[in-house]
N, C-alpha and C positions, 0 to 999 in steps of 0.2 A: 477212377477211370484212367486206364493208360493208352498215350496217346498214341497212335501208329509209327511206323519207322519212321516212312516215306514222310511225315510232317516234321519229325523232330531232325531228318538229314536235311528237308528245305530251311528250316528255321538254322540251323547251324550253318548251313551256305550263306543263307541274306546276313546273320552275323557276320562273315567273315568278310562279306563282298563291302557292309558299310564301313567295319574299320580300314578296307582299304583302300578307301573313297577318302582321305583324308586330305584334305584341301591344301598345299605350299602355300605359302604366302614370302612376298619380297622381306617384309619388314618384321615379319615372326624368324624366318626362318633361315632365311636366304641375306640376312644383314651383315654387308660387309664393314666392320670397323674400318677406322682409319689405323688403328692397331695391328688387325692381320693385314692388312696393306703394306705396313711398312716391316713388320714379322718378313712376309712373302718375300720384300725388295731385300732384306739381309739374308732370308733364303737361295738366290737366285742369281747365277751370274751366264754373261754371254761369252763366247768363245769363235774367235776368227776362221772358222773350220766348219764344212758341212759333216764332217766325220763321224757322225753320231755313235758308229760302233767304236771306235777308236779312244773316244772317251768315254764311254760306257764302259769295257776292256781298263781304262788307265784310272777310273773310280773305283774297280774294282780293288786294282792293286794298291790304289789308297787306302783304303779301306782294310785290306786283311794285313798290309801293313801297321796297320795302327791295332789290329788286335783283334777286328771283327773276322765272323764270318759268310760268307755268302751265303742266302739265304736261298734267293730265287733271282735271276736273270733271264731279260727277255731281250733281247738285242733290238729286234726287228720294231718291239713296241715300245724301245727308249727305256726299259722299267729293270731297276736294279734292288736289292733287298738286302742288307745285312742285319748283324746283331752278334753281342759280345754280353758275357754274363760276367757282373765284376759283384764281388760287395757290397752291402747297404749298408752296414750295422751303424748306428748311430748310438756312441755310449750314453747322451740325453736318452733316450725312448731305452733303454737297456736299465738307466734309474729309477722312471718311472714306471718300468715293466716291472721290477724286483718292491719298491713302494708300495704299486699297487697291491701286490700279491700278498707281502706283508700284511700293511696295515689294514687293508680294505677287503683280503681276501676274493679278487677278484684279480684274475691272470689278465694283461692286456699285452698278447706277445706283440713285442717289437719287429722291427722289419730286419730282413735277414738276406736278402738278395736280390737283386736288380738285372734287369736284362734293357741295355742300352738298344735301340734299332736304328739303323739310319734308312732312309729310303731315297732312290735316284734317280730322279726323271728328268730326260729330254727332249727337246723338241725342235724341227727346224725352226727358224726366225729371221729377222734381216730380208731383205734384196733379197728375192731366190733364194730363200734358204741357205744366203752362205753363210750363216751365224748358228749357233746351236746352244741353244739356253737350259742350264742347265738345272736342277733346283735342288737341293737336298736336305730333307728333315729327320733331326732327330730327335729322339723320344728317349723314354725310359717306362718302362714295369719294373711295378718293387713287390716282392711279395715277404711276409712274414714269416716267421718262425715253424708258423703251423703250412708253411705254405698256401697262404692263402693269397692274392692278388689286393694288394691295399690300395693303391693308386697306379694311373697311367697319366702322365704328364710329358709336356713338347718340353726341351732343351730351349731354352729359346736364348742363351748366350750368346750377343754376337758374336764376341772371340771367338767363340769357336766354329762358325761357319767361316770366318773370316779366314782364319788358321787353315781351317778344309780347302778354300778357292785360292789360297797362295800357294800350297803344296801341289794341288791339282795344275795350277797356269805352271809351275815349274816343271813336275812331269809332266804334261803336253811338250812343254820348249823341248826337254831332253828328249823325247820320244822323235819330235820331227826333226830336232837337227844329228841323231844317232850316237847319242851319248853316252 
């Protein structure tokens, strides 16, 4: 016996309406470590300036400085995007890629290429917004040989945020005293 349209498009609706009923919770889902807390506090620094575009404009130039490229820029909503495509090859996984194929006849390609991201965001803060906090995360994708996407992992070095907010406070100084 087959069942009518009109039943089998309601049953696919109430499907789709209960997985979208799917409940948040604080402590499943919504758990902030004291980990990303302190991650966030090495992500994030404040700046004596309501300028928001001015340092969104001098992140930029940081940024493609250093080798990235701008991805996407929103001035007005504080949100900047880049990314730089550098090498992965790791000659460990290029050993046991050749190993495997070898002895086990089974090909396990290695990684082969990385695409670093950083991401920009600001927002007023302080008294009156005369402060402007600014946050920047970087990532990496690496994909394999076969180009495949193997992992997406945060950078979470502090040197190198650190490195980001010393360069960044120095172009701001040169920028406002016209250097």
């Amino acid at each position: 016996m087959r069942l009518p349209l009109r039943f089998g498009c309601a049953a696919l609706a109430a499907l789709l309406l209960m997985t979208g009923c799917y409940a948040v919770t604080l402590d499943r889902d919504l758990n902030l470590t004291p980990e990303m807390l302190a991650q966030r506090q090495v992500q994030t620094r404040r700046f004596d300036t309501a300028d928001e575009q001015r340092i969104l404009k001098t992140c930029a130039a940081l940024l493609q400085d250093t080798g990235f490229n701008i991805d996407e820029s929103e001035t007005r909503l504080g949100i900047l995007t880049a990314s730089k495509e550098r090498d992965a090859t790791d000659p460990v996984q290029w050993a046991v890629f050749l190993t495997a194929a070898i002895f086990l006849g089974v090909p396990i390609p290695p990684d082969k290429d990385q695409v670093m991201k950083a991401f920009v965001t600001t927002r007023p803060v302080g008294a009156e917004g005369r402060q402007v906090a600014v946050r920047v995360v970087f990532e990496r994708a690496v994909y394999d040989t076969d180009g495949r996407l193997t992992k997406i992992e945060p950078l979470t070095e502090p040197r190198m945020y650190q490195t980001f907010f010393e360069k960044l406070s120095k172009a701001l100084f040169l920028e406002a005293h016209d250097f």
